[in-house]
N, C-alpha and C positions, 0 to 999 in steps of 0.2 A: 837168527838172533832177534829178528824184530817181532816174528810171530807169536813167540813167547812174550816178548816187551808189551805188545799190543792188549793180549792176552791177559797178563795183569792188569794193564791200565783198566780193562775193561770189566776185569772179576771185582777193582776196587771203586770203579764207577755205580757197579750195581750194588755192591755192599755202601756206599756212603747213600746213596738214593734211597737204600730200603731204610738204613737207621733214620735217615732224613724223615719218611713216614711213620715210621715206630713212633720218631719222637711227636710227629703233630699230630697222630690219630692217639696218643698214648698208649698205643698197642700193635696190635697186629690184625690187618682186617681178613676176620674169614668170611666176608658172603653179604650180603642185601636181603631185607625183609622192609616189604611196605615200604619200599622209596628209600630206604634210610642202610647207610652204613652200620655192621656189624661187627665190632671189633672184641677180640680177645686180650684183655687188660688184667695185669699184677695188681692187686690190692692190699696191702700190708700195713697194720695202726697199731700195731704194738710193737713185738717181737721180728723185728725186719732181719735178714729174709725168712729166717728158720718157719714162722709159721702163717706166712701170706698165702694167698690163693688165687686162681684165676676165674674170670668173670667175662660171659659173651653178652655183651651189650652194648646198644647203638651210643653211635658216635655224634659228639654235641647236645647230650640232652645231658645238664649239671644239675640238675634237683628236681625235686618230687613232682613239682606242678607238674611242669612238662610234661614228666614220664604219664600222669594221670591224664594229661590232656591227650599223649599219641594212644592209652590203651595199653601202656608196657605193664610191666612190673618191676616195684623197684626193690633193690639193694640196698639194703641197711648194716651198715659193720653193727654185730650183735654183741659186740663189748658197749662203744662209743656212741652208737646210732648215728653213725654219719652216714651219709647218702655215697655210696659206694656206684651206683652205674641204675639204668635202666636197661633192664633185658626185655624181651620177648616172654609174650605169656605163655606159661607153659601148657604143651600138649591137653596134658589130661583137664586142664583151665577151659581149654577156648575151642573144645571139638562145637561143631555144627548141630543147633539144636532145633525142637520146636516147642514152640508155649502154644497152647490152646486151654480154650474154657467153654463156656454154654454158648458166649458171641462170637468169637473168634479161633481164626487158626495165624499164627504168623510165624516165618523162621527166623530164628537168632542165629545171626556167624558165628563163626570163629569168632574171638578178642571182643563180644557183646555181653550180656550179663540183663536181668531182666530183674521184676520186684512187681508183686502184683498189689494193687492202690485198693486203701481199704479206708472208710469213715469210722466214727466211733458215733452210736447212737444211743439215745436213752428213752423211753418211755415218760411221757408225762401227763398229770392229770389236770384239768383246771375248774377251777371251783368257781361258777359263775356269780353268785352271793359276794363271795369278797373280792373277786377277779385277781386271784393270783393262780400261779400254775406252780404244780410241786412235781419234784421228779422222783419219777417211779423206779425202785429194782437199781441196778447197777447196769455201768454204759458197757455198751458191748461193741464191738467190733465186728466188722460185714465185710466183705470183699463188694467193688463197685461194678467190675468184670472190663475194669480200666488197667493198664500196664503202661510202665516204664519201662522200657530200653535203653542200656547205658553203656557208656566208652570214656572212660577217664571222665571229663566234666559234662559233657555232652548226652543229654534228655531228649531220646523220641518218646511222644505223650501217646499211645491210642486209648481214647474213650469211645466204644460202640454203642454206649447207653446215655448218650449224651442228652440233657436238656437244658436249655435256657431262661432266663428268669423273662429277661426283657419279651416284646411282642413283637419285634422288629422284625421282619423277614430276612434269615442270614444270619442274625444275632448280633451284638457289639463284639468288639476286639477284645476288650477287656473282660469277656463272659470266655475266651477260648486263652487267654496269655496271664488271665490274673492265677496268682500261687507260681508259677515258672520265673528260678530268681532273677535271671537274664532282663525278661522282660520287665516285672517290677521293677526293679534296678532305674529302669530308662524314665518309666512312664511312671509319673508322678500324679497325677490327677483325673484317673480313669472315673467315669465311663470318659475318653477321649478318640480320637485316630489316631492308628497308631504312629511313633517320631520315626523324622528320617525318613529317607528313600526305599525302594519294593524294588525288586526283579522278579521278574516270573520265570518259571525253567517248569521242561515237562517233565510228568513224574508218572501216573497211571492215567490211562484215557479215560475223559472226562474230569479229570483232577489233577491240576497244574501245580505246583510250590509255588509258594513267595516268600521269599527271601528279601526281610528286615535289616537295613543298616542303618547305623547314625555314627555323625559326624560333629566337629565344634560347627558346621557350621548349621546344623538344626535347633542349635538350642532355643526352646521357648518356655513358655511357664511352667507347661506340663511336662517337658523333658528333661530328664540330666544326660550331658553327653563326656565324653570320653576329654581327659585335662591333658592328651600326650598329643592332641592333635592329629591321632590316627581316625580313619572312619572304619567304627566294627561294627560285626553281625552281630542281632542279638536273639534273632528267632526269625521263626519261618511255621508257616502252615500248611496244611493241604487245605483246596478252595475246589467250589464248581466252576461249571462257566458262566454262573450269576456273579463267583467272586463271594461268595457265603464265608460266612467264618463256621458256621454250622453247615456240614453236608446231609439233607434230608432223603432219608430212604425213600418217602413217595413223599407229590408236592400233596401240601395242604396237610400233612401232619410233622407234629412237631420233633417226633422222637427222631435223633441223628449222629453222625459221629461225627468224631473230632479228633485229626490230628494234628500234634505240634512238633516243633520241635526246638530246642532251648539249653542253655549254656550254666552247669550250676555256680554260679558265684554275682554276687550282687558288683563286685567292684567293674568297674565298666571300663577300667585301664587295663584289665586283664581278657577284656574280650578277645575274640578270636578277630584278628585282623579283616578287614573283605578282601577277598580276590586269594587270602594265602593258600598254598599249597595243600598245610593240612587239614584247613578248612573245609576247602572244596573237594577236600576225598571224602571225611564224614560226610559232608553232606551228602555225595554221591552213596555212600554206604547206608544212610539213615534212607532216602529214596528208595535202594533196593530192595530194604526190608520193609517197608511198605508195599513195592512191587509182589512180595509173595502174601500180603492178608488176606486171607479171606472173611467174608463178613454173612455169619450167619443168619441174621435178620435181611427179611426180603418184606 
């Protein structure tokens, strides 16, 4: 008599535990992708239950930013447009690529996404007699043989055809971070150094990262810093072991590359925390993909 008694107690121990999770994961968890809980969740906004649906996607990301920020994709109820879940990018999305052009070879991950950087330029004449310049023909547009690499908010910059205005040896800061909205965002009156504190971490030999935070407490003239009190990243670079913002192919000429790396949105409350979790896996993933460049100029 107790075996069975027991028996129950224990079949309705495991059924009150399981709805117990049903109810705080809002679903059912089938499985882990990148760190993160994958659950199977009911979605219904009109017609309940007759024509709801179900939807696998990670646990605790409630709106768009986020999902943009981990690299998901997101769910939109396509009556309402509400934000229905963040899933996992699909297969046919996020297979293993590579970008290459005349400078470069580099691989793209899975859940990466790339856009090749292009100028718009015009022709122009100038008339030495009355010293104005007139523009010729219609602007055209050039690729620079520079690329973006992208993951929800987050910009790796490679420019292999890089040049400086300044004479400095190494360049200024603001010749490799100006246009990156992260860093604008911060630094307010470039040419400057750049705010906030550096780490350095290695990344390819002879070319170490540094990694950019600010804090309330670096505020100065030229910086705006975060109103929540947190200290965040707001960019990072590849350097030599002079510490260059320019990395020069051979010493004593100019021509070099340049990479960054940068957060798209100017508001500095929404930066990416230092030290968080998801932070320091892009960053590790943005390092990888540098670990495979190849750099056709010698």
């Amino acid at each position: 008599m107790k075996k069975p008694l027991i028996l129950v107690i224990i079949i309705a121990a495991i059924l009150i535990a399981a709805f117990g999770i049903f109810k705080y994961l809002g679903g059912y968890p089938v499985g882990f992708e990148d760190g993160r809980v994958l659950v199977k969740k009911y979605y219904c906004s009109d017609v309940c239950p007759a024509y709801g649906h179900w939807n696998t996607v990670y646990f605790g990301i409630e709106n768009k930013e986020k999902c943009d920020t981990i690299g998901g994709k997101s769910i939109v109820d396509p009556a309402w447009r509400g934000f229905e879940g963040c899933a996992p990018q699909e297969d046919d999305d996020t297979k293993s690529q590579v970008y290459e052009n005349q400078y470069i070879k580099v691989g793209i991950p899975s859940g990466w996404n790339f856009s090749e950087a292009t100028r718009t330029i015009q022709d122009q004449s100038y008339d030495k007699n009355t010293g104005k310049t007139t523009l010729i023909g219609a602007p055209r547009v050039e690729k620079t043989g520079a690329v973006n690499v992208m993951k929800g908010s987050y910009i790796l910059y490679i420019n292999p055809q890089a040049g400086q205005a300044s004479g400095i040896k190494g360049g200024r800061f603001n010749e490799i971070s100006g246009g990156a909205p992260s860093a604008d965002a911060v630094m307010t009156d470039p040419p400057s150094p750049p705010c906030g504190t550096s780490e350095t971490f290695p990344a390819v030999t002879g070319h170490p990262r540094v990694d950019l935070h600010v804090g309330p407490q670096d505020k100065q003239a030229w910086c705006n810093v975060p109103s929540n009190g947190k200290t965040v990243w707001y960019f990072s670079y590849i350097t030599d072991t002079n510490g260059s913002y320019f990395n020069y192919y051979k010493e004593g000429e100019a021509l070099s590359f340049v990479i960054t790396m940068a957060y798209n949105s100017k508001d500095i409350d929404s930066f990416p925390v230092k030290g968080s979790a998801t932070l320091n896996t892009i960053l590790n993933e943005m390092t990888n993909i540098v670990k495979t460049l190849e750099l056709k100029q010698k």
